[in-house]
C-alpha positions in Angstrom: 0.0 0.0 0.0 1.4 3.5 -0.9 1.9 6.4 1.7 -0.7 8.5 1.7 1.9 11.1 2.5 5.9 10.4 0.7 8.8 11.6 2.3 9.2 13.7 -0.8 5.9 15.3 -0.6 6.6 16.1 3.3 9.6 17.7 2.9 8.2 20.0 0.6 4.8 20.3 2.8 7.0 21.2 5.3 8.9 24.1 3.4 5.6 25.5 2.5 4.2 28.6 3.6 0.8 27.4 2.9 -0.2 24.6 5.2 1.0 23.9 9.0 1.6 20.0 9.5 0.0 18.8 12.7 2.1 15.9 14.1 1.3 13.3 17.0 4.0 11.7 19.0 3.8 7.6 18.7 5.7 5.5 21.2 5.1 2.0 20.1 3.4 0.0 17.2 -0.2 0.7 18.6 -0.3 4.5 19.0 1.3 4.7 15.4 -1.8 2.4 13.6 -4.3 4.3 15.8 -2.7 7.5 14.7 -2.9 6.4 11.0 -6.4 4.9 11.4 -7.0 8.4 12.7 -6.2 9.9 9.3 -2.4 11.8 10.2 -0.4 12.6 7.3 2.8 12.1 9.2 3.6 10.7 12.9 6.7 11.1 15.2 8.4 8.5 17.4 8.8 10.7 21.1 12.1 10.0 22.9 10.4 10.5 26.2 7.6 8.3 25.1 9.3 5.8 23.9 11.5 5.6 27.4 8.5 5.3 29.4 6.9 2.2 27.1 10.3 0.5 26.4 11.6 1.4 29.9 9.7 2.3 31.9 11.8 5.5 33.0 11.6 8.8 32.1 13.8 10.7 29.4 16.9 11.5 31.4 19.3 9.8 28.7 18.7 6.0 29.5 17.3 5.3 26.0 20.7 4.0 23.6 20.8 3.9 20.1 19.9 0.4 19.7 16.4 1.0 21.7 16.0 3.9 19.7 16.2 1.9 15.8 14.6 -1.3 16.9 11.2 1.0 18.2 11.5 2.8 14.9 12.0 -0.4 13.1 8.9 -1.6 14.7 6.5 1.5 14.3 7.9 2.1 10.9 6.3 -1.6 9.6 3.7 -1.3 11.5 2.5 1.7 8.9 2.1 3.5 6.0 3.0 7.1 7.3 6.5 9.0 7.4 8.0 8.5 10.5 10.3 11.1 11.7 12.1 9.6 14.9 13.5 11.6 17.8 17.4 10.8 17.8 18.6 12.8 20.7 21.6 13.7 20.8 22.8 10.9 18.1 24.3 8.9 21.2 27.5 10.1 20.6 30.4 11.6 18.3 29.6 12.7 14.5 30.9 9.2 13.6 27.8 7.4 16.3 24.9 9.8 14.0 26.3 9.4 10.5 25.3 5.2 11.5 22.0 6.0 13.4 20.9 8.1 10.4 22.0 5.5 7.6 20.6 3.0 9.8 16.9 5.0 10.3 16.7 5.9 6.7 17.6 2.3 5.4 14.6 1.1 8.2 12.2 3.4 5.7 12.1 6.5 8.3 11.4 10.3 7.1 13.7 11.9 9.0 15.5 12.6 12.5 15.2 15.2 15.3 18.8 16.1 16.5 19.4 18.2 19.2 22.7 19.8 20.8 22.3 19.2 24.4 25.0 17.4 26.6 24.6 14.1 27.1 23.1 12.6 29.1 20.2 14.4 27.7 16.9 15.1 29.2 13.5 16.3 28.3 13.6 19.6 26.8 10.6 20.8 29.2 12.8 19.6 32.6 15.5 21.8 34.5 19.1 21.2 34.3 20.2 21.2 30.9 22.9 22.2 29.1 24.0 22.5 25.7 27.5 21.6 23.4 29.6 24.3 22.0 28.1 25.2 18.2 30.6 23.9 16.7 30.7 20.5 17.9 26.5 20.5 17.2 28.0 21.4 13.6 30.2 18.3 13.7 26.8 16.3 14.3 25.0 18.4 11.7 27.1 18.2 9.2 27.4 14.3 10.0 23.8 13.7 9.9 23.4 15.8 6.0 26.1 13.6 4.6 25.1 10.4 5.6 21.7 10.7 4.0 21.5 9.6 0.5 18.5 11.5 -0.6 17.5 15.6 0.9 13.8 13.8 1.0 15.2 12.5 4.5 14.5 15.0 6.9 16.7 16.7 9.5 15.1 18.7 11.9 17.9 20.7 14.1 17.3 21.3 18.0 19.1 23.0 20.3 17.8 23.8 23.7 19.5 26.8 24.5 17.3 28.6 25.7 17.2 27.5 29.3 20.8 28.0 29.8 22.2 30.1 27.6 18.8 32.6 26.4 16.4 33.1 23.9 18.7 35.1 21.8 21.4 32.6 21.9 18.8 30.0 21.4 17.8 31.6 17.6 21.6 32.6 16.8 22.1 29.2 16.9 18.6 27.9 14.8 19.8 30.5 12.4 23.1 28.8 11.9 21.8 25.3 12.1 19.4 26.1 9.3 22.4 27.8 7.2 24.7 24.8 7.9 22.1 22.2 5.8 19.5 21.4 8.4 15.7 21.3 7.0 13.9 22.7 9.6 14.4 24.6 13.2 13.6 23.5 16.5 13.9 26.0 19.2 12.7 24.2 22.8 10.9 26.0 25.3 10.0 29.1 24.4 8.2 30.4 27.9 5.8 32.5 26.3 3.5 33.4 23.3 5.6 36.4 22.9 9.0 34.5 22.6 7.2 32.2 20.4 6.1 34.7 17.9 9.8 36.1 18.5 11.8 32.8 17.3 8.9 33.1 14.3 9.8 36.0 13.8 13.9 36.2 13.8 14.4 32.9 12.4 13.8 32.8 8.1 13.3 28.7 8.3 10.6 25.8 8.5 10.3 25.9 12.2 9.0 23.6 14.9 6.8 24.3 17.8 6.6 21.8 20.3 3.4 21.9 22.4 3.7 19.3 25.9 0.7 19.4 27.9 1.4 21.1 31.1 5.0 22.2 29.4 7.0 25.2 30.1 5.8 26.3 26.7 2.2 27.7 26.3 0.0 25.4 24.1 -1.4 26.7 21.6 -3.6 25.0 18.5 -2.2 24.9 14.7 -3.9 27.5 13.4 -2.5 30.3 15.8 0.9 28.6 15.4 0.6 28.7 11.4 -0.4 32.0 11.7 2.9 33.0 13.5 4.7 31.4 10.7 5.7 27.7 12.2 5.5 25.1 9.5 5.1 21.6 12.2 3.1 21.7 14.9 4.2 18.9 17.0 1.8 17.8 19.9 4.8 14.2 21.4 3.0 13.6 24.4 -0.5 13.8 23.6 -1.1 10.1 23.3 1.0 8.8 25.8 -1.0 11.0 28.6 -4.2 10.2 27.0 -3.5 6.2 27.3 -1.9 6.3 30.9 -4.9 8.6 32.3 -6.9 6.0 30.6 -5.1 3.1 32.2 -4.6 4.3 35.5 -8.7 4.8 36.0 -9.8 1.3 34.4 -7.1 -0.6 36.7 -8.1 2.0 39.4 -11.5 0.7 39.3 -10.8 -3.2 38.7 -8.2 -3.1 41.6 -11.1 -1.3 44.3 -14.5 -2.9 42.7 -13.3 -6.2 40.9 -15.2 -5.0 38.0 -13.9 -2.3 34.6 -18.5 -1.9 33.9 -17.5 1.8 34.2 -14.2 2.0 32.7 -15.9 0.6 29.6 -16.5 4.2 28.4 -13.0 4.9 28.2 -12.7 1.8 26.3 -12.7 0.2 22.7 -14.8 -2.6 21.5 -13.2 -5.9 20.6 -14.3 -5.6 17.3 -13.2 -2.3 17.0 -9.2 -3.2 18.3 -9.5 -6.0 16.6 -10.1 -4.1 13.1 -7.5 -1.5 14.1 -4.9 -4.2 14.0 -6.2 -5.6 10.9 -7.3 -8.9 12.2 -9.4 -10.0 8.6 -6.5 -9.1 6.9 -4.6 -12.0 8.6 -7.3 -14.3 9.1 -7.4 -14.4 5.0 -3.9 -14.8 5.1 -4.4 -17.8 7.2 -7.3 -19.5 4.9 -4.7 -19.1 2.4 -2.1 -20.9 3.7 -4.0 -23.4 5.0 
């Protein structure tokens, strides 16, 4: 089955000044088909996310590489959507994401999210980060761009700067990622609407706005960031809250009354899950073999 969306057409959606691509973090398999079944043109696989389903720990640099490419590998079958994958820091020197980005683009991803803090990394909403010197993030960079074989894999650059060094620092430094070959900006954690509109404003480059529930960074819906001139609006943790609220309350509720009768609201049929993993599809597959 084709993509609905190519990498080709995404990168050029994603230059355009005409459209603002709305983009749900995945963390596994499951949240990528019900993000497809959903109707999403393109879906990205969250770092912190994918630490808390793999690992159960939070995103404080205990995800490695090999975590990393064997969730992609697995969310990246599992659909027919670009994948862009949040690669950290590349877990390591230049040499560590020239591999990781041959390796995700042979797997069939669209691109990567690289960003420039120190490892160990942590999310870009928590205190106590800090960031590499720009020019070993241009090491990286320049890394990542020359071990793609086609520009229709994309690299988004992100540098959290602006908790420890300033907002101004923050956009000198998406400005010079973008002029160094990245695709598009990432600037984390703006802490208000104004210094939102302000990296919109400074920075001439597809740019990223990264909306986390409850976030440092005021949330805002796609059409008011489109309007400020951002080109992805990326909503990672949307899913993975959603599912664990849901969780929490239908165990809450078998664990005190023996029963989920309630917790059926927050629930899916059988029939529905069962088509949302494509069950007839493989039960023909079975009368065929058999």
């Amino acid at each position: 089955m084709e993509r609905r969306v190519t990498k080709r057409s995404l990168h050029e959606q994603i230059r355009s000044r005409d459209s603002i691509l709305v983009m749900p973090g995945v963390y596994d398999a499951l949240s990528a088909r019900v993000a497809e079944h959903i109707g999403f043109d393109a879906i990205f696989q969250t770092g912190y996310g994918s630490a808390a389903a793999l690992l159960g720990m939070p995103d404080f640099g205990f995800l490695n590489a090999g975590e990393t490419v064997d969730n992609a590998r697995r969310i990246i079958r599992a659909v027919n959507l670009p994948v862009i994958v949040d690669a950290d820091t590349g877990y390591g020197s230049p040499l560590s994401v020239w591999r990781l980005v041959r390796d995700l683009e042979d797997l069939g991803a669209a691109g990567i999210f690289l960003e420039d803090q120190v490892w160990p990394k942590r999310c870009g909403h928590m205190q106590g980060k800090s960031v590499i010197p720009t020019n070993d993030y241009l090491l990286k960079l320049k890394a990542a761009t020359e071990a793609r074989k086609t520009r229709d894999f994309i690299i988004v650059a992100r540098t959290d700067a602006r908790a420890s060094e300033g907002l101004d620092e923050a956009i000198d430094r998406g400005k010079t990622y973008f002029n160094a070959g990245a695709d598009a900006v990432f600037i984390e954690a703006p802490t208000s609407v104004e210094e939102l509109s302000k990296v919109a404003d400074e920075v001439d480059a597809p740019l990223v706005a990264n909306m986390i529930e409850e976030g440092v960074t005021p949330t805002l819906n796609a059409m008011q960031l489109f309007d400020m001139g951002y080109r992805i609006a990326l909503f990672p943790l949307s899913a993975l809250f959603a599912a664990t609220f849901a969780i929490k309350n239908v165990l809450s509720e078998l664990k005190q009354t023996g029963s989920t009768q309630n917790g059926r609201k927050q629930m899916v049929t059988f029939g529905e899950f069962n088509n949302l993993v494509d069950l007839q599809r493989y039960m023909e597959l079975e009368k065929r073999y058999a």
